[in-house]
Steps between C-alpha positions, in 0.01 A plus 500: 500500500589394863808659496331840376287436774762506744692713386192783469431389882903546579439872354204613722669365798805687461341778410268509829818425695663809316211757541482397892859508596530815321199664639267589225264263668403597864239341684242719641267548767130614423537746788806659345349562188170653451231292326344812264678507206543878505620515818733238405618710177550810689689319770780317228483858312586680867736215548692509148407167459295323121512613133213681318482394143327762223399739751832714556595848309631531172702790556693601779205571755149594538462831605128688554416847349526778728173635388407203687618622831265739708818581692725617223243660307412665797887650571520545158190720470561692832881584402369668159613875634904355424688341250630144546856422482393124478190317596591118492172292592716145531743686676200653730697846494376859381734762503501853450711793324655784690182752556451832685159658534695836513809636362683438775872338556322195683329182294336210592539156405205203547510133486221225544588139575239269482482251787226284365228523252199511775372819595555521911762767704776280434513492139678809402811663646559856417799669500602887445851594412601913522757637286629884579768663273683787626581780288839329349283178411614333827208268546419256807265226478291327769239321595209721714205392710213724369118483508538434175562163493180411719310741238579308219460182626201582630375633169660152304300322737194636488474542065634120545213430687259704257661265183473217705081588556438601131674180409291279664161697387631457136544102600127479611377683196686265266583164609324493866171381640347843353620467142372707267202603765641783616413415849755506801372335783609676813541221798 
């Protein structure tokens, strides 16, 4: 029994030598290291650092709905007049076909980027590209600077801003302080 003894202390004492000399163990300082544990958590998750057991994704990522984004529902809702080439919400792209509100030889070409999902000036870039085809279907393609990019963004922003609104009334209907009265309490 002694020697198990011994031998059992032996183990944990190489094994604290081993975790310190290879750095798993660090000694810390209480300033260095916030004392709420959230803070702490978001700090080691900002930092790479810890392991999350039974809380990570199954599959390859989580990704939210787009019909859960005032901001995309709002671009998608205001581009409605034109057919989309592709409109990838993880990508945060919409793009549109070739269209000409006349039958002309010149076409026009619109992409959104999304910047970020909050509804502010910044969020959206719009770009318009121009495409005019001579008679022998010699076309050249660039990018213009029209009023129609601050149009549309405009208009995103603004039906973003109206989903965003009815959104939150729904919210305090259902699951608020209001539920189920009906009442909206304006502050």
């Amino acid at each position: 029994m002694k020697t198990n003894l011994i031998k059992f202390f032996t183990l944990v004492i190489f094994t604290a030598v081993l975790l310190n000399s290879c750095g798993l163990y660090k000694r810390s300082d209480v300033k260095d290291n916030p004392v709420n544990v959230d803070e702490r958590v978001k700090k080691n998750i900002q930092e790479g650092k810890g392991f999350r057991f039974g809380t990570g994704a199954t599959r390859g990522g989580d990704f939210d709905f787009a019909s859960s984004n005032p901001l995309w529902r709002g671009a998608i809702d205001v581009m409605d007049f034109v057919p989309l080439t592709n409109a990838s919400y993880s990508g945060g792209i919409i793009i549109t076909e070739w269209f000409s509100s006349e039958n002309t030889n010149r076409e026009l070409k619109i992409t959104i980027q999304f910047m970020t999902n909050e509804i502010r000036a910044d969020a959206i870039k719009v770009l318009v590209f121009e495409k005019i085809c001579a008679e022998n279907n010699n076309c050249k393609t660039k990018k213009v600077r029209s009023k129609l990019e601050g149009e549309l963004k405009l208009a995103i922003l603004k039906r973003a801003a109206l989903f965003e609104r009815d959104d939150f009334k729904k919210y305090r209907e259902t699951k608020g302080k209001n539920k189920g009265t009906g009442i909206i309490k304006k502050k």
